[in-house]
RODO-2510 file (C-alpha; in nm, 4 decimals, decimal comma):
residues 307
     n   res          X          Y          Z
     1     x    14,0838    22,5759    -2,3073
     2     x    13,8769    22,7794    -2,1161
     3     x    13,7387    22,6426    -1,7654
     4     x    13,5429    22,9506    -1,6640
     5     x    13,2236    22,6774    -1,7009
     6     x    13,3551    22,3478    -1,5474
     7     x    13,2416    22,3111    -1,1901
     8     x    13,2022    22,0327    -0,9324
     9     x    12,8290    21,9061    -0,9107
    10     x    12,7896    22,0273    -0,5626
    11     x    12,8520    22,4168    -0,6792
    12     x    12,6328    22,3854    -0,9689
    13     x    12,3856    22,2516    -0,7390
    14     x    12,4199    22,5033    -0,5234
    15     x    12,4593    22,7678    -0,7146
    16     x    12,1673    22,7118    -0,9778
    17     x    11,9262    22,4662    -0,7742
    18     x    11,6801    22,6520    -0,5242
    19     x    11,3945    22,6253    -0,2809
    20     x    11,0551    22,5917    -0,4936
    21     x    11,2156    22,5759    -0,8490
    22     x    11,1146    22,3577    -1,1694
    23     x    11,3646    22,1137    -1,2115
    24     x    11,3692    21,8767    -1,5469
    25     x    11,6530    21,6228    -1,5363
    26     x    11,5977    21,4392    -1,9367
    27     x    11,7138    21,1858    -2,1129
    28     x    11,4920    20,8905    -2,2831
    29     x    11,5898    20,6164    -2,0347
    30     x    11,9980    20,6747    -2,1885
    31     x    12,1832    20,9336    -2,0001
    32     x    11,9969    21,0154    -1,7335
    33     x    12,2303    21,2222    -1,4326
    34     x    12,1593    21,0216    -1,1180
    35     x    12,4569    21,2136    -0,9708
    36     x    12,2584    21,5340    -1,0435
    37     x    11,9449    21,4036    -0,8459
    38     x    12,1695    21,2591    -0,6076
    39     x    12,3488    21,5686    -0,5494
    40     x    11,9775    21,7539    -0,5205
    41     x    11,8559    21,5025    -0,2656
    42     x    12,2062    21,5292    -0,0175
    43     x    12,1751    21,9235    -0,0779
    44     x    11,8047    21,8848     0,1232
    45     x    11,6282    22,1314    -0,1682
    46     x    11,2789    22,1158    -0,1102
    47     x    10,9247    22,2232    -0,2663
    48     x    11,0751    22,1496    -0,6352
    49     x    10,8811    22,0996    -0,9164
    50     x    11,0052    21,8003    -1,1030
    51     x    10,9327    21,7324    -1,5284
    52     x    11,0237    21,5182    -1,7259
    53     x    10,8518    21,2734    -1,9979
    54     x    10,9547    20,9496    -1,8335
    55     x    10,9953    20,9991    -1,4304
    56     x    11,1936    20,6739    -1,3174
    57     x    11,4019    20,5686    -1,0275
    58     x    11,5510    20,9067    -1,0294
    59     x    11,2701    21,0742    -0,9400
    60     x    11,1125    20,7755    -0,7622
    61     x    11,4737    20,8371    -0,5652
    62     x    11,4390    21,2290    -0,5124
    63     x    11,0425    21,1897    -0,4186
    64     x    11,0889    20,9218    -0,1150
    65     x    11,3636    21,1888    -0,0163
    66     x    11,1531    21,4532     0,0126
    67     x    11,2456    21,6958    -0,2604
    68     x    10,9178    21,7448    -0,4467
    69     x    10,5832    21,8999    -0,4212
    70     x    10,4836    21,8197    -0,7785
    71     x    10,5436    21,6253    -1,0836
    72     x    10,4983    21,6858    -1,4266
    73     x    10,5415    21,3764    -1,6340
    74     x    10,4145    21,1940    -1,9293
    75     x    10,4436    20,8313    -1,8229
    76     x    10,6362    20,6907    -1,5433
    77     x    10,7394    20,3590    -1,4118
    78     x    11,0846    20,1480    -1,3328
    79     x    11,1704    20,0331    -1,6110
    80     x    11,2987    19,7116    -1,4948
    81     x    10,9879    19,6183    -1,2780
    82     x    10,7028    19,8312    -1,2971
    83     x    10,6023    20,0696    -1,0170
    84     x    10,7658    20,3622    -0,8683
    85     x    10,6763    20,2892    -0,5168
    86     x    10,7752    20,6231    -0,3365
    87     x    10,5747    20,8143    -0,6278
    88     x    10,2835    20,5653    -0,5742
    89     x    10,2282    20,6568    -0,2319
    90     x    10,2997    20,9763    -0,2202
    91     x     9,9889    21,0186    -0,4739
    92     x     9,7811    20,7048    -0,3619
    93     x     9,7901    20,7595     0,0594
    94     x     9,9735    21,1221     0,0700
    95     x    10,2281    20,9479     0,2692
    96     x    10,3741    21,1262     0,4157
    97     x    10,2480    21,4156     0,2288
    98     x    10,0522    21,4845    -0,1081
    99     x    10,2354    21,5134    -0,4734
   100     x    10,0530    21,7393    -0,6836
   101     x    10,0397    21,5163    -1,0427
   102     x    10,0133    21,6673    -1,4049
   103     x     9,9896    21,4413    -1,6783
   104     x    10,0390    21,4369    -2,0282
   105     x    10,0962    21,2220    -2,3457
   106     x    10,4669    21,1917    -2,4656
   107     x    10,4171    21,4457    -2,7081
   108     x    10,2318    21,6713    -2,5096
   109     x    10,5168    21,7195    -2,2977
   110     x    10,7319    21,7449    -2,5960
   111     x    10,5331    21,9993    -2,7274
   112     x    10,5860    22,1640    -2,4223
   113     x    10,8972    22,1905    -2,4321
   114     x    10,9363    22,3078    -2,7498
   115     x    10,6880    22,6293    -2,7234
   116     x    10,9016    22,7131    -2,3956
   117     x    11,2036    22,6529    -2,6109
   118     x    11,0513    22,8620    -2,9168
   119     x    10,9095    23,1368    -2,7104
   120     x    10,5480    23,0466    -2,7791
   121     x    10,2058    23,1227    -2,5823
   122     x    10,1380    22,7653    -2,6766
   123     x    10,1848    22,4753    -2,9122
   124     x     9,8823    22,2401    -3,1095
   125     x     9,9128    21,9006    -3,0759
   126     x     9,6490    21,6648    -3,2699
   127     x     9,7464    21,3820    -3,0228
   128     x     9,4900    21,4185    -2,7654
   129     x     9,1912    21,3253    -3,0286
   130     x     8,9726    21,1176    -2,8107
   131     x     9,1875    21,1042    -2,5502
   132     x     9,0680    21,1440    -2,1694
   133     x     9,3956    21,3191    -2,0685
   134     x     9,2520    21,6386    -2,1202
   135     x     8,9656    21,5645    -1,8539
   136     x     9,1554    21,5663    -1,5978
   137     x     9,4378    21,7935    -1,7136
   138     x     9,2729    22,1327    -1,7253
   139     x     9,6010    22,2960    -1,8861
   140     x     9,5100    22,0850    -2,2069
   141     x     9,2874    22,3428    -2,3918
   142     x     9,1036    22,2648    -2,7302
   143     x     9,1133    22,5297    -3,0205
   144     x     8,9441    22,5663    -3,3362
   145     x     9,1785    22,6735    -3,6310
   146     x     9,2024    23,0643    -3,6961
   147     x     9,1534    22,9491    -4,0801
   148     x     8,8210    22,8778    -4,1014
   149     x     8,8340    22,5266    -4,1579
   150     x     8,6717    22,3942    -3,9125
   151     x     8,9255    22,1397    -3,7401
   152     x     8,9436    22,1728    -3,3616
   153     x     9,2981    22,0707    -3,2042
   154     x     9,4509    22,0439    -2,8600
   155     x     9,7207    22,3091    -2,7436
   156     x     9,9230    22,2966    -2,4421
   157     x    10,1599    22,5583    -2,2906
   158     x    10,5057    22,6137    -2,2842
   159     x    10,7169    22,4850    -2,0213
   160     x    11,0472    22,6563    -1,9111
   161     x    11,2057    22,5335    -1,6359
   162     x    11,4308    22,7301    -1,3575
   163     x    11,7044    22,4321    -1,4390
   164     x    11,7986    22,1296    -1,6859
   165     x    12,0195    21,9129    -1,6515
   166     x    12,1379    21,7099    -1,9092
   167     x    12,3916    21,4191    -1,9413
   168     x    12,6110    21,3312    -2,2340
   169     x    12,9068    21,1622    -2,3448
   170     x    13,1708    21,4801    -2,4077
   171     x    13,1304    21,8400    -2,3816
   172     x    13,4358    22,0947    -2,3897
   173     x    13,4850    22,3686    -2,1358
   174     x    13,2488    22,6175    -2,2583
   175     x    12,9481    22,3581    -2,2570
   176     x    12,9482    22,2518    -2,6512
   177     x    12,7577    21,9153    -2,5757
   178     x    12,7952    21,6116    -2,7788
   179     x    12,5443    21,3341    -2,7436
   180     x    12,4947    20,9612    -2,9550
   181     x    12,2889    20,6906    -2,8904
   182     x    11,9098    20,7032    -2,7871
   183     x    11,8105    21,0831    -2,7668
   184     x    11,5530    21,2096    -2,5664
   185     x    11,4170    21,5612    -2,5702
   186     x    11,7420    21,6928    -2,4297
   187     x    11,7976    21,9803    -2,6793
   188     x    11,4331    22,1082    -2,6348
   189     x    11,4269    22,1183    -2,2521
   190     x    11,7929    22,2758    -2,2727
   191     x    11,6663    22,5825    -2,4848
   192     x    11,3390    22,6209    -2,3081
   193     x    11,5115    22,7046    -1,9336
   194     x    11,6407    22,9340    -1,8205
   195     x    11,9672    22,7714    -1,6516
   196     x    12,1242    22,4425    -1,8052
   197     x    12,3951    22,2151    -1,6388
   198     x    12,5350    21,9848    -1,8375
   199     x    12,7051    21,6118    -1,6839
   200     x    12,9105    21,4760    -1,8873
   201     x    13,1488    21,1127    -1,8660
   202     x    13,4400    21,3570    -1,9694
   203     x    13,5301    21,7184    -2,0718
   204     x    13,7450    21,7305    -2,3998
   205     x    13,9243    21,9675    -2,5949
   206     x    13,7400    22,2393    -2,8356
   207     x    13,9356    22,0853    -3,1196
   208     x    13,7574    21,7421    -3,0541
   209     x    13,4417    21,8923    -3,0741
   210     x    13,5109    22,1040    -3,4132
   211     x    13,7007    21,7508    -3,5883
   212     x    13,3054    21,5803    -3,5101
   213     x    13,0374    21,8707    -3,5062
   214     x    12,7056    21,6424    -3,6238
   215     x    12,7338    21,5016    -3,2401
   216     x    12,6960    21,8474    -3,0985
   217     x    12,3207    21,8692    -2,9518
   218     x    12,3490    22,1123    -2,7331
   219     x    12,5628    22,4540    -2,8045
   220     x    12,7652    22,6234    -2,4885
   221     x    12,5845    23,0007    -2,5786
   222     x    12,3242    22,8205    -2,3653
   223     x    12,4852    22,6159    -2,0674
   224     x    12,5818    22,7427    -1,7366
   225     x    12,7638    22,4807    -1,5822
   226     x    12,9645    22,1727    -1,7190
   227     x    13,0469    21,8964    -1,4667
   228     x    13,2858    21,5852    -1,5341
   229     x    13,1226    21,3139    -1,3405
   230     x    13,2514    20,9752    -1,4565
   231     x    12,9404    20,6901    -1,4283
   232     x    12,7402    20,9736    -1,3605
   233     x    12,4690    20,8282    -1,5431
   234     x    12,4394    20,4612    -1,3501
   235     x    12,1902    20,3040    -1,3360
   236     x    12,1515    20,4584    -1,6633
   237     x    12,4062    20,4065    -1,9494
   238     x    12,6440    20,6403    -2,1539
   239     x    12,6831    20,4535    -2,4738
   240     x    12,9823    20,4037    -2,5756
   241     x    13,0993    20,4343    -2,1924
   242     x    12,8978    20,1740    -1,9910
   243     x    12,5799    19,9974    -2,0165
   244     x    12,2330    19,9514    -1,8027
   245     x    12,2452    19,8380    -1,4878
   246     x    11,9512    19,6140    -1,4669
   247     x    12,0258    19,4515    -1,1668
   248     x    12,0119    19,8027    -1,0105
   249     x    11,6467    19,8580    -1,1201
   250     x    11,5194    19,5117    -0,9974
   251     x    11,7055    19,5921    -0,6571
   252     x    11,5358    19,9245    -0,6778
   253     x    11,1863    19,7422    -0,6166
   254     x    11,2629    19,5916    -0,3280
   255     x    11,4544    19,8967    -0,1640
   256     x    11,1627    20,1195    -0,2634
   257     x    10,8636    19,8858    -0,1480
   258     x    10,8860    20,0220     0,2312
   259     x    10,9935    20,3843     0,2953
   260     x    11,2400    20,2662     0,5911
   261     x    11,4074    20,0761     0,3427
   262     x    11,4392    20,3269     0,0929
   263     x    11,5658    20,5247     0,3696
   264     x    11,8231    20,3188     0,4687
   265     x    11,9280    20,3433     0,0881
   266     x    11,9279    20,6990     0,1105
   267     x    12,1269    20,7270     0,4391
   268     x    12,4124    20,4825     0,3031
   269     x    12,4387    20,5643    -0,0636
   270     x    12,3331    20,9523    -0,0901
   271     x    12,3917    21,1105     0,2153
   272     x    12,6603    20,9153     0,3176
   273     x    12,8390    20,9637     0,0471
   274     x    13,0174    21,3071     0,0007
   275     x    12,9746    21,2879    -0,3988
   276     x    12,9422    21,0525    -0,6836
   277     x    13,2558    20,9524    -0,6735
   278     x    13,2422    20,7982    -0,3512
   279     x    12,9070    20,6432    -0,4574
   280     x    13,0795    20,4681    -0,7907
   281     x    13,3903    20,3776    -0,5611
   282     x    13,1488    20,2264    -0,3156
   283     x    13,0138    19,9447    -0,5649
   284     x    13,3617    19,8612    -0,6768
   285     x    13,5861    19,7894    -1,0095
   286     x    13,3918    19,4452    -1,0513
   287     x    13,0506    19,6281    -1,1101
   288     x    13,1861    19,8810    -1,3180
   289     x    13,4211    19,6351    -1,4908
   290     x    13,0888    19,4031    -1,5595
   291     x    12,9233    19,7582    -1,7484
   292     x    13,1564    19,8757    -1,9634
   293     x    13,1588    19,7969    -2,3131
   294     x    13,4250    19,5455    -2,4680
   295     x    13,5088    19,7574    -2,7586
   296     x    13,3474    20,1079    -2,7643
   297     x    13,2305    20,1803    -3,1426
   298     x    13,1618    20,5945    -3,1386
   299     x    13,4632    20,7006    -3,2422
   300     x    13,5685    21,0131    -3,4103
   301     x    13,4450    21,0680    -3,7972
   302     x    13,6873    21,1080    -4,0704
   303     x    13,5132    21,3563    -4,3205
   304     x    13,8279    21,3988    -4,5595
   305     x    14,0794    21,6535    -4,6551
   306     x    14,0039    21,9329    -4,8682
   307     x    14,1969    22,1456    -5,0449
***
């Protein structure tokens, strides 16, 4: 089994995170890597760029740090209570400093992905049809079809970012990535960068991969870095490994409603932490205990013998 892949999350921070880069850290509200942003925020980068369709408490977590000078995003919120109060006012009372914003529909940023991903100039999207995102998004661009038809469309351009980062259940050394449950737009946003790191709950053997290949999203050709981070998710989930922490996100609101408090948050659980794993050992077994599943259902897939 080759390892020449497999890193710790500081190195592939370090190594493939910089100064001023476009950052996307996906996943549809399942398998998100806090660790990753974590790992970003105790590493002090700064000026980043940060996309992705649903910004939550990660971002919410990485913006009252300082990390960002703009988001790209399609809708954002905590999921658990409603605002994201660093993000709000950062935009609302450029406190302490401005956050550029670009918005977009779901789909818009999908689309997005998927022209950087396909090596396009840009991608038509019918979605914005009376819409007023396009008012105040001056990258959303309308175009009449080149067939003479007469109907007008939206288009929006690609979107490659410097780094994804992606979290999933099992990859093997060389960064074949298998995912199940709820999927995001992981697999776009991996092909459109132009470095990927991959966090997975645990690295397994080539073999496992080849015995269940439908679960493989995300090929190794195209990852740079594949770290084992163990509840790497939280508050996220990993089906199959543990489930949402809710509490976390209602917490979240109260943490996040002053920055002082949020700082405090910071100071005790990211930067004085060394790593995730001091992080998960910090909430202890009874949290973890309380999140993981009774009986685990995604197991491997018999497909037969043949002769």
């Amino acid at each position: 089994m080759s390892s020449r892949k497999v890193t710790t999350m500081h190195d592939a921070v370090a190594e493939l995170v910089h100064d001023g880069d476009t950052v996307a850290i996906e996943g549809f509200t399942h398998l998100i890597s806090f660790a990753a942003g974590h790992e970003i925020i105790r590493q002090r980068r700064r000026d980043l760029t940060l996309a992705r369709m649903t910004p939550d408490v990660i971002y919410d977590q990485m913006i009252g740090a300082g990390v960002a000078s703009k988001l790209i995003f399609s809708w954002m919120g905590n999921p658990g209570v409603g605002n994201l109060r660093a993000v709000r006012r950062r935009i609302e009372h450029a406190d302490p400093e401005p956050l550029e914003v670009e918005e977009y529909s779901h789909f818009g940023m999908v689309s997005r992905y998927m022209a950087g991903a396909a090596n396009l100039p840009f991608f038509p999207i019918r979605s914005y049809y009376e819409s007023d995102i396009p008012r105040v998004n001056p990258k959303i661009k309308p175009m009449t079809s080149p067939y003479d038809d007469g109907t007008a469309v939206y288009v929006v351009p690609p979107l490659r970012p410097d780094v994804a980062i992606v979290a999933a259940q099992r990859a093997d050394a060389d960064g074949d990535t298998q995912i199940w449950g709820l999927l995001g737009c992981q697999k776009e946003v991996a092909f459109a960068a132009e470095h990927v790191i991959v966090v997975v709950e645990e690295i397994v053997d080539e073999s496992t991969i080849r015995r269940d290949p439908n679960r493989t999203v995300i090929p190794g050709a195209i990852v740079d870095a594949v770290v084992q981070e163990p509840f790497g998710c939280h508050p996220s989930f990993a089906q199959g490994y543990y489930d949402r922490d809710n509490r976390f996100y209602l917490d979240w609101d109260a943490i996040a409603k002053e920055q002082s408090s949020l700082d405090a948050w910071l100071d005790e659980w990211v930067y004085g932490t060394t790593n995730h794993a001091e992080y998960v050992e910090k909430f202890g077994d009874a949290r973890w205990d309380g999140l993981r599943p009774e009986q685990a259902l995604s197991g491997e897939v018999d497909y037969g013998r043949y002769a």
